[in-house]
C-alpha positions in Angstrom: -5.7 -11.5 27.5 -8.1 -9.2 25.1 -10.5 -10.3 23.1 -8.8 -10.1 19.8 -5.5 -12.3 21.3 -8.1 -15.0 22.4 -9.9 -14.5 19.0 -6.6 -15.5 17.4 -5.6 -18.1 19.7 -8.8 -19.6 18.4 -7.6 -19.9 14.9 -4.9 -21.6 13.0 -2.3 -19.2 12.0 -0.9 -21.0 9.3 -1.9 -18.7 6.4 -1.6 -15.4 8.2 0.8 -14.0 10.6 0.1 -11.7 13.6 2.8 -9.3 15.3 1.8 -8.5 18.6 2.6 -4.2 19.4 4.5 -3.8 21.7 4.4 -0.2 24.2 4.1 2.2 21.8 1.4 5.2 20.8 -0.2 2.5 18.7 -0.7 0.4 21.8 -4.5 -1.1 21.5 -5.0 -0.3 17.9 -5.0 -3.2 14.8 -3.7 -2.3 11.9 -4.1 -5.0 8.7 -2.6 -5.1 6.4 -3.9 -7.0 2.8 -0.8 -8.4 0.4 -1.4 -9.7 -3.0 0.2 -8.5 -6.1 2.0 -10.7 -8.7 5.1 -8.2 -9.6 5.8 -6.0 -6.6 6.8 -8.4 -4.1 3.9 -7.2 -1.3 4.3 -10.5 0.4 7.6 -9.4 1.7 7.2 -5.7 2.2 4.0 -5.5 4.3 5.8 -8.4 7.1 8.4 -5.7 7.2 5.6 -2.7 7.6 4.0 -4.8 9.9 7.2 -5.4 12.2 8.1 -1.9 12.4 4.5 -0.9 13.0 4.1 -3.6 15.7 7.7 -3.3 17.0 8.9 0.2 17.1 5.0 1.8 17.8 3.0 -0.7 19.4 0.5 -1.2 16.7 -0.8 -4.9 16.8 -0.3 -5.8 12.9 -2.3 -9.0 10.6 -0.6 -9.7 7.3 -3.0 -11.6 5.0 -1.9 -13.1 1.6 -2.6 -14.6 -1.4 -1.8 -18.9 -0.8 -2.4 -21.9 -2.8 -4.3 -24.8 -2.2 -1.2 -26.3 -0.4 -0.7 -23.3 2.1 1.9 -21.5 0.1 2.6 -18.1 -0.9 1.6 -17.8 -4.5 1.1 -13.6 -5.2 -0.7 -15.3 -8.7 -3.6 -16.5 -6.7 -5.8 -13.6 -7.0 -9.1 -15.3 -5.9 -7.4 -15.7 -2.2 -7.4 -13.7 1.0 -6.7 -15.8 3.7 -8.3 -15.4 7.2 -10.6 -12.5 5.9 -12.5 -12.6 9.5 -9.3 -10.4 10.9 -10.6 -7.0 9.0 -13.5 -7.2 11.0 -11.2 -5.5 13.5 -9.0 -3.3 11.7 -8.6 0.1 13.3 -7.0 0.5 9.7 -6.0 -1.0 6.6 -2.7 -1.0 4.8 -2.8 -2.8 1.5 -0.5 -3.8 -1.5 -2.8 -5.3 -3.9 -3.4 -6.0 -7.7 -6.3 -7.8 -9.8 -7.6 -9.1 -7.1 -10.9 -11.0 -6.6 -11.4 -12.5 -3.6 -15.0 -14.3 -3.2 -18.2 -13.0 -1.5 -16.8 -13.4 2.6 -13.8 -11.3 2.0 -15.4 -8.3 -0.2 -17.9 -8.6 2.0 -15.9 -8.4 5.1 -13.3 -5.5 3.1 -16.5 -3.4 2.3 -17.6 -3.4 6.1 -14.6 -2.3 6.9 -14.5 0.6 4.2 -18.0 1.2 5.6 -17.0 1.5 9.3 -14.5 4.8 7.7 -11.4 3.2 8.5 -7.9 4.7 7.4 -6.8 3.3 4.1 -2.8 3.5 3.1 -2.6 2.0 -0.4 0.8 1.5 -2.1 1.5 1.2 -5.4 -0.6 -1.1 -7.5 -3.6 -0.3 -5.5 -4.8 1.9 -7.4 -5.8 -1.3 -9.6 -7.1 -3.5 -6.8 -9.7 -5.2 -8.0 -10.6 -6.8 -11.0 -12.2 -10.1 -13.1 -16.0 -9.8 -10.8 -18.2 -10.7 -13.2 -20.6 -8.5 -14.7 -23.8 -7.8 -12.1 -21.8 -8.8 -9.3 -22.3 -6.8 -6.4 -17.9 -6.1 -6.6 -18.2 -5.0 -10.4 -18.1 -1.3 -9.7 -14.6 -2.1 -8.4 -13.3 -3.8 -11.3 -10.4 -1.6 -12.4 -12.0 -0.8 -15.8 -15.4 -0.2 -14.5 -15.3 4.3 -14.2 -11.6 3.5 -13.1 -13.1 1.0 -10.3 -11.7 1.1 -6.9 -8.9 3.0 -7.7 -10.5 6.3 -9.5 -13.5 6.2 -7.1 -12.0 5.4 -3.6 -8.0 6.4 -3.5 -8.2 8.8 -6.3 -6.3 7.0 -9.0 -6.7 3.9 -11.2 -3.7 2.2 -13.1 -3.5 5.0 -15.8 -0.1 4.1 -17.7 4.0 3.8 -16.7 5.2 7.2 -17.0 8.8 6.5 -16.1 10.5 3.6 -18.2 9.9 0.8 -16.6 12.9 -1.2 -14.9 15.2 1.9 -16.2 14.2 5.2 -15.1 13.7 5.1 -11.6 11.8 7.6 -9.1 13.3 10.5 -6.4 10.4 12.0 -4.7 10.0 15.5 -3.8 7.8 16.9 -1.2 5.3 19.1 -3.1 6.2 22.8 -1.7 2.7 23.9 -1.1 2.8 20.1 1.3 5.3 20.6 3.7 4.1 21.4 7.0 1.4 18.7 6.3 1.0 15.9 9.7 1.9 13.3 7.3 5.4 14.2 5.8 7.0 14.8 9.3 10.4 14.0 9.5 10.7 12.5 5.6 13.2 13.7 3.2 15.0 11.6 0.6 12.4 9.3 -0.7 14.1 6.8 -3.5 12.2 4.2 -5.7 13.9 1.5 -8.0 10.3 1.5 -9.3 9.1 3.7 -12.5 6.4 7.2 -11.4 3.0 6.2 -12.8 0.9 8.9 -14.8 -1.7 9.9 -12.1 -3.8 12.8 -11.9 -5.6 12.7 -8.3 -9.1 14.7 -8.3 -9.3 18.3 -7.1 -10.4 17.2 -3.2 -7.2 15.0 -2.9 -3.6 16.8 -1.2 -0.7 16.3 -3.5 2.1 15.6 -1.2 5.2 14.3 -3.3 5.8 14.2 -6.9 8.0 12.0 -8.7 10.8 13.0 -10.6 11.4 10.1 -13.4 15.2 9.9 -13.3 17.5 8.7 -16.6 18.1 5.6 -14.4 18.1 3.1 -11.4 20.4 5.3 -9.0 19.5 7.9 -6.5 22.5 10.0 -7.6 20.9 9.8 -11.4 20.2 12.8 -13.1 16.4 13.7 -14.2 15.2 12.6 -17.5 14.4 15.1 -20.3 12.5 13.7 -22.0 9.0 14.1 -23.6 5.8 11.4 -23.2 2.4 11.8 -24.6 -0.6 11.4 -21.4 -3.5 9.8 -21.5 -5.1 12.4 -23.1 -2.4 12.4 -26.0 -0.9 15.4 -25.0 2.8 15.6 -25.4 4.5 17.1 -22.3 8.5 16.4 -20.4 8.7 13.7 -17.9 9.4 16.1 -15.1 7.3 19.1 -16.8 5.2 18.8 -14.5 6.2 16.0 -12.4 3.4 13.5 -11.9 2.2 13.3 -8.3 3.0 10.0 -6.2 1.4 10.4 -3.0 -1.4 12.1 -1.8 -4.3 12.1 0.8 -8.0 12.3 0.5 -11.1 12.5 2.3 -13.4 9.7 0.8 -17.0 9.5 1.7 -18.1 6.4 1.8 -21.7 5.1 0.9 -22.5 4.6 4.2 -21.6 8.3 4.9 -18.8 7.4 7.2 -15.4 9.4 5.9 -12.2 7.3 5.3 -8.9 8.8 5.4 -6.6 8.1 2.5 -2.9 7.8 2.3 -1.8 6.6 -1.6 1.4 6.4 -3.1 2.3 4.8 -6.7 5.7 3.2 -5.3 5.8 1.0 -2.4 7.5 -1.9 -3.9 9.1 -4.0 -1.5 12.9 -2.7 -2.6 11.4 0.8 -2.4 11.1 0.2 1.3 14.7 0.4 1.6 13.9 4.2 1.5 13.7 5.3 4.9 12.5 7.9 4.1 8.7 6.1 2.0 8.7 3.7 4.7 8.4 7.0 7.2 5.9 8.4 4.7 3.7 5.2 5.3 4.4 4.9 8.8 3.1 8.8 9.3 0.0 7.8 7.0 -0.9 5.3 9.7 -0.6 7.8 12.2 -2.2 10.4 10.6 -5.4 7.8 9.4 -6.2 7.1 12.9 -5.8 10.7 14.4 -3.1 9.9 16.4 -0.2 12.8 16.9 2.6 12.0 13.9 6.1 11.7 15.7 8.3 14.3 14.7 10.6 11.6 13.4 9.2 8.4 13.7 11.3 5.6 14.2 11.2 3.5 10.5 14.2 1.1 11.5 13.7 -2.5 9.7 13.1 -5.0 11.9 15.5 -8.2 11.5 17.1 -8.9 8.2 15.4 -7.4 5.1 16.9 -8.2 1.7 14.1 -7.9 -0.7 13.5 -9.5 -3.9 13.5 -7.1 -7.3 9.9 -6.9 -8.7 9.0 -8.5 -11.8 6.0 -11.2 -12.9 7.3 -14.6 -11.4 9.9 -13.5 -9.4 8.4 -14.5 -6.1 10.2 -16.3 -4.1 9.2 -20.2 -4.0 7.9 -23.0 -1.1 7.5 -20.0 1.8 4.9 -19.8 3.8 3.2 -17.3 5.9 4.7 -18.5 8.9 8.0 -17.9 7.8 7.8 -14.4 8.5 6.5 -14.7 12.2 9.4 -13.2 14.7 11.9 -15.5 15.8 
């Protein structure tokens, strides 16, 4: 038994779930992986991360979520993290998160693991992590509209504005030409998103690796929209003139000096993972974060049934508990 199995055994699992790896390249390594968002169903994308991860690579994988007071999955709860203690041994950190702010232990415990320059893949509305820390807290500087908070200073991007129309125009990614032979986009090819592209504009040290092309509705087969949005900076410009970049990697130096890698994509909802081809993309990331060799096509195969829920606010599914997505 290792250390980290006891360490669990030591602990009630009933508001976090653990997937054991099996033999894989990611044998020995933990990966966490942090859910809590109110409108892109995290709580039931990340279990499905963390079984492919655990199951197809050998990665031992710790979901964490948001609960309420009675145990239950409630994505609203943005104060809660539950058994924060299991980032004190992430190898790396994959995380799905919005407005969150999670009390002194978990930030505290989040930080030291930003600190120790783990791998961070961040989907979607990550780039607006954190916010509501109260003005001269120690977490302030992460509050999303604090110089773009975690977002602008760690990933690259904070929530800038909906760039495709959201719940109409959905995304097709296309690897950025200048990206291809990059580690990280190894065997991916037809990435699909029911979810909108956000404006981003990533900083000059980050890698653009896909763009999103907004599309003139919710189908793969739909053809690109034409039409023209004003930025952030009020200038007028076509949807897909340019496209907007929707993953990317980065070298972030961190204030202890250590360097995380960085992985961050604008979709990732949970009906996004249906793509094989983003769930590769994220799959490679974890690779890639930890220096490992990136399969040539990794294996991205859900793991047991996977039927997620659309996104919207207060769509979450009701009465589940963590446990309810431990293997059978």
């Amino acid at each position: 038994m290792t250390v980290f199995t006891f360490m669990l055994t030591a602990v009630q699992a009933k508001d976090w779930v653990t997937y054991e790896g099996k033999a894989g390249p990611g044998k020995g390594k933990h990966i966490v992986l942090l859910s809590g968002d109110e409108e892109y169903r995290s709580e039931e994308a990340l279990p499905q991360l963390a079984k492919i991860l655990s199951q197809r690579h050998g990665f031992t994988c710790t979901v964490l979520f948001s609960v309420d007071a009675q145990g239950f999955i409630d994505p609203n709860a943005g104060a809660s993290l539950t058994y924060a203690g299991a980032l004190d041994t992430a190898d790396a950190i994959v995380m799905s998160l919005r407005f969150r702010h999670w009390n002194e232990d978990a930030m505290q415990r989040f930080e030291g693991a930003l600190k120790r320059g783990i791998p961070l893949i961040a989907l979607r509305t990550s780039t607006h992590a954190f916010n509501g820390f109260p003005k001269g807290s120690p977490w302030e500087k992460w509050n999303c509209g604090h110089r773009g908070g975690f977002g602008k200073q760690v990933l690259g991007e904070a929530w800038v504005s909906h760039w495709g129309h959201h719940k109409y125009e959905a995304t097709r990614g296309l690897v950025e030409a200048a990206a291809k032979d990059e580690a990280v986009l190894r065997g991916v090819m037809d990435i699909f998103g029911t979810t909108d592209v956000y404006e981003a504009a990533p900083p000059a040290d980050a890698k653009i690796l896909v763009r999103g092309q907004v599309l003139k509705g919710m189908r793969s087969t739909d053809a690109p929209a034409d039409h023209k949005k004003k930025t952030a900076a009020s200038v007028e410009q076509g949807v897909n003139d340019p496209m907007m970049p929707v993953a990317w990697t980065r070298e972030y130096t961190n204030e202890s000096g250590t360097v995380n890698r960085i992985l961050c994509t604008t979709m990732g909802a949970a009906t996004d993972l249906e793509s094989e081809g983003l769930r590769r993309l994220v799959v490679n990331g974890v690779y890639w974060g930890l220096g490992l060799d990136v399969p040539a096509k990794a294996n991205v195969e859900v793991v047991g049934e996977f039927k997620p829920t659309m996104f919207g606010f207060g769509g979450a599914k009701k009465g589940l508990k963590p446990s309810d997505y431990e293997l059978p």
